[in-house]
C-alpha positions in Angstrom: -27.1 3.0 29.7 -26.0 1.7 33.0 -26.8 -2.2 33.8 -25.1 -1.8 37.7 -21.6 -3.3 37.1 -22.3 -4.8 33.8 -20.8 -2.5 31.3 -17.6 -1.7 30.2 -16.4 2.0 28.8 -12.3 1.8 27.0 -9.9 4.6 25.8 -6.5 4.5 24.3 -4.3 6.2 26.3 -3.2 9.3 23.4 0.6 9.8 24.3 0.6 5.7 24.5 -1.2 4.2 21.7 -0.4 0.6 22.9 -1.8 0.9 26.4 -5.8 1.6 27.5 -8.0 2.5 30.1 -10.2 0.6 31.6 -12.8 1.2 35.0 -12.1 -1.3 38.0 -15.0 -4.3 37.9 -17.6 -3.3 40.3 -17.8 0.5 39.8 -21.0 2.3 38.7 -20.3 4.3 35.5 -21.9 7.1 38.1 -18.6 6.3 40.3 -15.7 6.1 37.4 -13.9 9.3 37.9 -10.7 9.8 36.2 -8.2 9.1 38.4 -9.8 5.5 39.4 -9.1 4.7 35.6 -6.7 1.7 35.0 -4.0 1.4 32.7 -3.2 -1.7 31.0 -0.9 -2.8 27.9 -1.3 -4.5 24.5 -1.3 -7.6 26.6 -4.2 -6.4 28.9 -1.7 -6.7 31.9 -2.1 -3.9 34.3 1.1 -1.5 35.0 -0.6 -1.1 38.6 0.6 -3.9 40.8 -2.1 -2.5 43.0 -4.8 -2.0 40.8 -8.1 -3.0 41.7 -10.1 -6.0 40.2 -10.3 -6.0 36.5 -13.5 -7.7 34.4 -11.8 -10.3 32.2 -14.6 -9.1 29.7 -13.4 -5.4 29.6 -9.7 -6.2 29.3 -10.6 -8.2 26.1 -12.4 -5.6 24.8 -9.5 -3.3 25.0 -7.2 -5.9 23.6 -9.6 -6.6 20.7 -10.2 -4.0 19.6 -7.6 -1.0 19.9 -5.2 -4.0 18.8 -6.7 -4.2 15.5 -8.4 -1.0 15.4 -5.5 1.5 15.2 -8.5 4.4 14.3 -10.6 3.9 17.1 -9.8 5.1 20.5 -12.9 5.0 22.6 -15.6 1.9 22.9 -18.7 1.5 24.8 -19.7 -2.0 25.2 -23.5 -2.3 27.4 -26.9 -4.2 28.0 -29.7 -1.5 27.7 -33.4 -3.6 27.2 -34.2 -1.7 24.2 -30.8 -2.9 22.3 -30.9 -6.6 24.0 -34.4 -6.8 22.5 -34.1 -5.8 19.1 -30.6 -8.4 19.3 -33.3 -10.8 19.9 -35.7 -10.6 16.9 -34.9 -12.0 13.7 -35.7 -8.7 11.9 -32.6 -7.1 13.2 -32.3 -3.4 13.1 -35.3 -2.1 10.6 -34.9 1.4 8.8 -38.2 3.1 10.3 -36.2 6.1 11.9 -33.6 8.9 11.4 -31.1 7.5 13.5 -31.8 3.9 12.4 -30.8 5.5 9.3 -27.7 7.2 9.9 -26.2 4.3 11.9 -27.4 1.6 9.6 -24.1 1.2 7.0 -21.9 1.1 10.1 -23.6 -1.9 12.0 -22.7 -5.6 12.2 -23.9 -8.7 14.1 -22.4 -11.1 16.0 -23.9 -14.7 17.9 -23.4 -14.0 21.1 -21.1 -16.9 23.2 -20.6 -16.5 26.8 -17.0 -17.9 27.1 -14.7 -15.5 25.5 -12.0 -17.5 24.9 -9.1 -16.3 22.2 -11.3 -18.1 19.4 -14.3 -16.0 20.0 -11.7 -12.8 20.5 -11.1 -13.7 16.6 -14.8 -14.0 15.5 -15.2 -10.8 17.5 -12.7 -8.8 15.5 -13.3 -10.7 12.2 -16.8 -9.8 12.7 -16.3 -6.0 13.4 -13.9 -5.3 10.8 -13.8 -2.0 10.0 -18.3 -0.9 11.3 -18.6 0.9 14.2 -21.3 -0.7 15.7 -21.9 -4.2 16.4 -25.0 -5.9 18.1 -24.2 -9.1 19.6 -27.6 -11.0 19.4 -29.5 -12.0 22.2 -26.7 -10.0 24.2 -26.1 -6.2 24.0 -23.8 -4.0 21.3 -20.6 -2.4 21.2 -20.2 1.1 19.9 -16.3 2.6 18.9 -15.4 5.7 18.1 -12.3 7.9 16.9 -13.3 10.4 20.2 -15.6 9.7 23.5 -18.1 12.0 22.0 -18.4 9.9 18.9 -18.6 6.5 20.6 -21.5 7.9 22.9 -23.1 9.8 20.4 -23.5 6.1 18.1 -24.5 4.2 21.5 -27.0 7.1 22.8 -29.1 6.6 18.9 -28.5 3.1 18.7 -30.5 2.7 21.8 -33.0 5.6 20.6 -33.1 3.5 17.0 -34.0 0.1 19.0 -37.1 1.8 21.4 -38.6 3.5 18.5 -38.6 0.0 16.7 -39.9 -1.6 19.7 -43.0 0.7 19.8 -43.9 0.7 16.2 -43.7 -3.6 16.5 -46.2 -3.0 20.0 -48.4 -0.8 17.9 -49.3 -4.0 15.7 -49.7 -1.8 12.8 -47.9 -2.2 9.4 -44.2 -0.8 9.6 -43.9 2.2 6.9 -39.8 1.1 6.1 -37.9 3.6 4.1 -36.7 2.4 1.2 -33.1 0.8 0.5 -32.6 3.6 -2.2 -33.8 6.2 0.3 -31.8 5.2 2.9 -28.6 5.2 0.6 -29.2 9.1 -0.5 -30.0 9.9 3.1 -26.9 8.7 4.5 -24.6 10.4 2.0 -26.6 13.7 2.3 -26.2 13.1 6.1 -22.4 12.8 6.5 -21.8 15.6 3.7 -23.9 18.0 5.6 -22.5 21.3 6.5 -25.1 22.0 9.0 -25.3 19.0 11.6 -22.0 16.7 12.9 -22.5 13.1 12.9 -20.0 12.1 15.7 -21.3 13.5 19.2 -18.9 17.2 18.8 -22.5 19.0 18.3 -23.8 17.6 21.6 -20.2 17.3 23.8 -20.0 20.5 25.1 -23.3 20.2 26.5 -23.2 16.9 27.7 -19.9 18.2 29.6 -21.9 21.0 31.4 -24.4 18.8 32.9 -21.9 15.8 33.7 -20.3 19.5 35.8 -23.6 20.6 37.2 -24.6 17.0 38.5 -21.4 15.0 38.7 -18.3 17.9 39.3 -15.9 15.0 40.5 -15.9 13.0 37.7 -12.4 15.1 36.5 -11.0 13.9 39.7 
């Protein structure tokens, strides 16, 4: 997921709903540890007078949207090929796999614009609304979530949806889509099931104990 210094993770701070954190521009997610997160406010102003180079885009991001999403508290915003690739084709997100399926209803596009001035940060939140995943075309995507677990869990099968697409369009074959009607019932049997959690808190613990076994400082 990491594209070197070209990525951007955000949390709401939970005893401060109105401020965030944000990573300094220039660190390698395999370098953000907690205590070189930065706190900023509703403004994106940093209460660090010392704190370390910010990326413009990041703050934004934070500002956007934990100011109009009051439910979300984590967002992953990156670049991977197999996301920037499908952002590129006309056809979009195609419903030829499970997670394509389960992610489907909460996705939304965006034409990508490099300045992000306050009249794209408008489109941006107009265009999100209240999905949980949007794919800015010809760019990269943006993934929220109510916990860290959930936001990862949406951008880790977003990117799995996308290189599964990518193969079946290289094989030259005929796509076998599932149907509309199919992929209505699947998703409500999904997120009713007893038996499987759709927002990452099946796979966090796990995740945690290897982030321990091959990255123990991250917690510092």
């Amino acid at each position: 997921m990491s594209d070197l210094a070209n990525q951007e993770v955000g949390a709401r701070v939970a005893q401060q709903p109105d401020h965030y954190l944000v990573h300094a521009y220039g660190d390698f997610y395999d370098e953000v540890t907690a205590s070189g997160l930065i706190k900023v406010d509703a403004q994106g102003k940093t209460t660090d007078p010392e704190a370390p180079w910010l990326n413009d885009g990041g703050v934004n991001l934070a500002k956007w949207i934990f100011g109009a999403r009051p439910d979300v508290n984590y967002f992953v915003h990156g670049h991977c090929e197999d996301v920037m690739a499908v952002a590129s084709i006309e056809s979009k997100l195609l419903p030829l796999s499970q997670p394509a399926v389960y992610l489907g209803h909460m996705l939304t596009y965006l034409e990508y614009e490099f300045d992000e001035d306050d009249s794209f940060g408008q489109r941006f939140q107009e265009a999100f609304g209240q999905n949980n995943i949007m794919i800015s075309h010809n760019h990269g995507y943006y993934c929220l979530g109510r916990s860290a677990a959930e936001a990862f869990f949406r951008a880790y099968y977003l990117r799995q949806a996308c290189r599964v697409q990518l193969k079946v369009m290289a094989s030259g074959d005929k796509p076998h889509l599932i149907d509309p009607q199919r992929v209505a019932r699947y998703q409500d049997q999904m997120y009713q099931s007893t038996d499987y959690n759709y927002d990452g808190t099946t796979e966090w613990a796990g995740l945690l104990r290897r982030l321990d076994r091959l990255a123990p400082d991250y917690k510092d």
